[in-house]
N, C-alpha and C positions, 0 to 999 in steps of 0.2 A: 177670507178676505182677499180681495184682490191686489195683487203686485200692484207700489206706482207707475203708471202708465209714464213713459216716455216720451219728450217732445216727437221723435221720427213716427211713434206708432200713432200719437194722439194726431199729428200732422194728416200718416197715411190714413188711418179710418175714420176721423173725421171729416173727411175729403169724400171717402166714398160714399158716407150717409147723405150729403149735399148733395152728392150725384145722383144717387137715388130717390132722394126728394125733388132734387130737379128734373129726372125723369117723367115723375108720378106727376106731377102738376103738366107738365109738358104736354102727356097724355090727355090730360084732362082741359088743357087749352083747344084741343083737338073742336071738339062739342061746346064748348065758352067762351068768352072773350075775357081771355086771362093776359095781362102782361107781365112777361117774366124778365128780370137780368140775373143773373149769376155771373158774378168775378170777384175775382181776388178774398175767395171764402167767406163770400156774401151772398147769402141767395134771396130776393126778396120778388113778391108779384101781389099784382092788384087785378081782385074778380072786378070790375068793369061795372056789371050789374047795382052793385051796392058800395063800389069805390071803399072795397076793404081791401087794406095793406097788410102784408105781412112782411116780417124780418128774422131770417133763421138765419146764426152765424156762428162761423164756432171761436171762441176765445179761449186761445194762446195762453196767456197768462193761469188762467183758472182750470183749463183743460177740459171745460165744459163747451155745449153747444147753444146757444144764449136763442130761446123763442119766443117772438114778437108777435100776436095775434088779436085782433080787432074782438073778437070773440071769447077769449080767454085771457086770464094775466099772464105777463110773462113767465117765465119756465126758464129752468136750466137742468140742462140731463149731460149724464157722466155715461162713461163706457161702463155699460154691466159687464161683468165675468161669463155672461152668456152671448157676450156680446151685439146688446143691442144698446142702444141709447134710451136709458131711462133719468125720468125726470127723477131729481134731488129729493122732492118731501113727497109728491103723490105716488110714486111708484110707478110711474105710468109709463107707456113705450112711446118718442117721437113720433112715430111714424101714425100709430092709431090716434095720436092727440089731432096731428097736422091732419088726419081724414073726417075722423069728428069736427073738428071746426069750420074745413072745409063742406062737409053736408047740408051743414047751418046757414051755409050762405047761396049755394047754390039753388 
């Protein structure tokens, strides 16, 4: 089982996963008409196409990553011990959920 995670560590690598998710979409606004904002550890963008929102953010209090997607129900994923962010009941990784949902719209 995993050590509790710390507000400085769940701060700092929950900060990089946004990053990295806001990369990944950023990339993909390249080819789309994606609008994106990220601030203040809020990352949300709308595909244009089909005017689907999304809201990834991570919450302080519960030390989880809170996912909002037009295509899926929300989600909450924890720091795994392998360190990636996996959802609470499905087991599933952020990063492959946010790309599956986004294929579906694209």
């Amino acid at each position: 089982m995993m050590q509790p995670i710390t507000e400085a560590m769940f701060l700092q690598k929950s900060n990089e996963m946004l990053e990295k998710l806001y990369s990944y979409i950023e990339t993909l606004s390249a080819t789309n008409e994606i609008e994106i904002d990220f601030e203040d550890g809020v990352l949300s963008f709308c595909i244009e196409k089909t005017s689907s929102h999304f809201v990834i953010n991570s919450n302080f209090a519960s030390k989880k990553i809170w996912y909002s997607s037009p295509v899926s129900k929300p989600k909450y994923y924890e720091l795994h011990p392998s360190d990636q962010w996996v959802e609470t009941t499905l087991k599933t990784n952020i990063q492959n959920d946010l790309s599956e949902d986004i294929k579906k719209l694209l």
